[in-house]
C-alpha positions in Angstrom: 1.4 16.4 37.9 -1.5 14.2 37.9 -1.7 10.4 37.7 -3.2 11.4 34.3 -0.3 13.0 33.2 1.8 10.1 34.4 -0.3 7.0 32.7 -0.7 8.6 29.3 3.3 9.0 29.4 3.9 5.5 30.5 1.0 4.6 28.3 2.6 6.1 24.8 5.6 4.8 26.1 4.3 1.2 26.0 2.5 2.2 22.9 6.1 3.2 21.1 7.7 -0.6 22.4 4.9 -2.5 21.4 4.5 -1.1 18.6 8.0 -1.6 17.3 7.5 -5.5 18.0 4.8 -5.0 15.4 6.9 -3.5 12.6 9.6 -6.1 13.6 7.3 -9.1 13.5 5.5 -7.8 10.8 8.8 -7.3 8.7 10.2 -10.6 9.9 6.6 -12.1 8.4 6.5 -10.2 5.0 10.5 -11.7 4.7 9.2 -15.4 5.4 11.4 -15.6 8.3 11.1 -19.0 10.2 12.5 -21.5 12.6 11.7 -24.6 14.1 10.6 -22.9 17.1 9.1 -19.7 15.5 7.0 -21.3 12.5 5.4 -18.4 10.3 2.0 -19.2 11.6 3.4 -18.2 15.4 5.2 -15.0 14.1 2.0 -14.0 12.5 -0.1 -14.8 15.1 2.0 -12.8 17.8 2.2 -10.0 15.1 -1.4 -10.1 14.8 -2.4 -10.3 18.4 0.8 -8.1 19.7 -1.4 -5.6 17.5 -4.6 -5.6 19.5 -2.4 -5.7 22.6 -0.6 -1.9 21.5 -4.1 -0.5 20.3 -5.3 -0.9 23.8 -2.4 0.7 25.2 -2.7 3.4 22.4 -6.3 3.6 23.1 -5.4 4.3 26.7 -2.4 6.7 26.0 -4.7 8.3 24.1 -7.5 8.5 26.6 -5.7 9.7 29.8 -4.3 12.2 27.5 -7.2 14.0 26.6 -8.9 13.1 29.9 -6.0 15.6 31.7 -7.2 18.6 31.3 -3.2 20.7 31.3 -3.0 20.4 27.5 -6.5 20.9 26.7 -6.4 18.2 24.1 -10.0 17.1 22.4 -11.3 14.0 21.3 -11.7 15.3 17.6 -7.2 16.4 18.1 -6.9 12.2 18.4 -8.1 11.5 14.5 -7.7 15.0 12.9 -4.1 16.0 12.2 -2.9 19.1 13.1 -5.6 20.4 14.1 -5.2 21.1 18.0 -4.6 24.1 19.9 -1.7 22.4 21.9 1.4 22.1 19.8 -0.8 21.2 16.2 2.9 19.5 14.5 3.4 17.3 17.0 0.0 16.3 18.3 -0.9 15.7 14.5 2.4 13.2 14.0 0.4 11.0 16.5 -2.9 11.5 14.8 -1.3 10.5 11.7 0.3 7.3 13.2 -3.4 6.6 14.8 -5.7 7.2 11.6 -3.0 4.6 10.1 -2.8 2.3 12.8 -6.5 2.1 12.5 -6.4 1.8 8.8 -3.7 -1.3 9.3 -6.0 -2.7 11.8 -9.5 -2.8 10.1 -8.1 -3.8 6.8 -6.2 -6.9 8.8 -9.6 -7.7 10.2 -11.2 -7.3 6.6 -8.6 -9.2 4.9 -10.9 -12.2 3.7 -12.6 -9.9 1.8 -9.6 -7.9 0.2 -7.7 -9.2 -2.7 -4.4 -9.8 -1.7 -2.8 -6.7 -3.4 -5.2 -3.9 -2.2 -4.1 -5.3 1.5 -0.5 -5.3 0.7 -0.8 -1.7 -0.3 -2.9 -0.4 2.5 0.1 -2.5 4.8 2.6 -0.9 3.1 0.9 2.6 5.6 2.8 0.7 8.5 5.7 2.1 6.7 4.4 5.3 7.3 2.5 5.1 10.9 5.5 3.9 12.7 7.8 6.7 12.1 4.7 9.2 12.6 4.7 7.9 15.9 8.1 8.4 16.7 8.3 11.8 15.8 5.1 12.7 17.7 6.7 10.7 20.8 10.5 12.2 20.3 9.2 15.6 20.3 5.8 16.4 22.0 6.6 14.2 25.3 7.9 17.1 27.0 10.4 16.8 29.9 10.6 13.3 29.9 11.5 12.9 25.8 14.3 15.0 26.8 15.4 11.8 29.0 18.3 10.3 28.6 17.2 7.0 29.4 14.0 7.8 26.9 15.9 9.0 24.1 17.9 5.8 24.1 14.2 4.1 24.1 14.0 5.7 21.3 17.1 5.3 19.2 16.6 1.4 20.2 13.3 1.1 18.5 15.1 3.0 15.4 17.7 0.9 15.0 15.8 -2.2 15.9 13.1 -1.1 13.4 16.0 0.1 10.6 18.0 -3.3 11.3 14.8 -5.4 10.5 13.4 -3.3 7.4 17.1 -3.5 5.8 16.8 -7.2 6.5 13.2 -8.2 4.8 14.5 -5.5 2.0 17.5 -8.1 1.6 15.0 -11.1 2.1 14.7 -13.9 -0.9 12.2 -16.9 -0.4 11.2 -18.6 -3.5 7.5 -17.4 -3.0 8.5 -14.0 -2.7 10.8 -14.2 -5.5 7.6 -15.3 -8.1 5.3 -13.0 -7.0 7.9 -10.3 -7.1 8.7 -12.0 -10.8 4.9 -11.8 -11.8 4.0 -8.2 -10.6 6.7 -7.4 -12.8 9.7 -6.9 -10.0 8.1 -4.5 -7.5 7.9 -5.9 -3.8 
């Protein structure tokens, strides 16, 4: 095994931690959640920086993947889904969860110029991208997804994930509850 092979593993499994920070903080942000020491203005700033912060990871992961030559793994396998010659399913989870990462990140970054419901809907692909990203980690990783100490990983960042979705599901604020009254009772 080369260091390759070890970094894009380590890599992806930064990528899946950081990651589920951003669905929580995200979640905790669409929910209005706030404290005195965790204004909404901190939890969206950390969501939004915690963001560029797992693409670079992810970017990396991604990199040292296709880099090691053992899987054979293109460039072209990273953004087209199930397209690759080494395990297509799985390898195309994680090009899913990238094309929507991607997606979540440049519409962020173009949010000025988005009216505020177009962004919510392209946000609502988070929904999406995150569990794409588990499956491709739970089941091409190999050896080491077979872990015990990974699979817990795993199930943490599901339940974590689960416990904060069910929460801003749950979530009244009185903003939330007129815009929710105006669009007619859709979230």
């Amino acid at each position: 095994m080369t260091a390759l092979w070890y970094v894009s593993r380590a890599t992806g499994l930064a990528s899946l931690v950081l990651f589920t920070a951003v669905v929580v903080l995200g979640a905790l942000n669409a929910g209005r959640f706030s404290s005195r020491g965790w204004p909404r203005f901190v939890v969206a700033a950390i969501h939004r920086n915690l963001s560029l912060v797992t693409l670079a990871f992810l970017g990396v992961h991604i990199a040292t993947a296709i880099i090691d030559t053992y899987a054979g793994i293109q460039w072209l396998d990273a953004v087209v889904p199930f397209v690759s010659s080494y395990q297509p399913a799985w390898l195309g989870f994680g090009a899913v969860a990238f094309d929507l990462f991607l997606a979540l990140l440049v519409s962020s970054l173009l949010r000025p110029h988005l009216n505020a419901r177009t962004w919510r809907a392209l946000h609502w692909a988070a929904y999406l991208c995150w569990p794409a990203a588990v499956v491709h980690g739970f089941t091409i990783g190999g050896a080491d997804s077979r872990l015990l100490w990974v699979r817990g990983l795993t199930v943490l960042c599901v339940v974590v994930v689960a416990g904060v979705v069910l929460w801003r599901l749950a979530a009244t604020h009185p903003d939330t509850e007129a815009r929710r009254h105006f669009s007619g009772g859709g979230r």
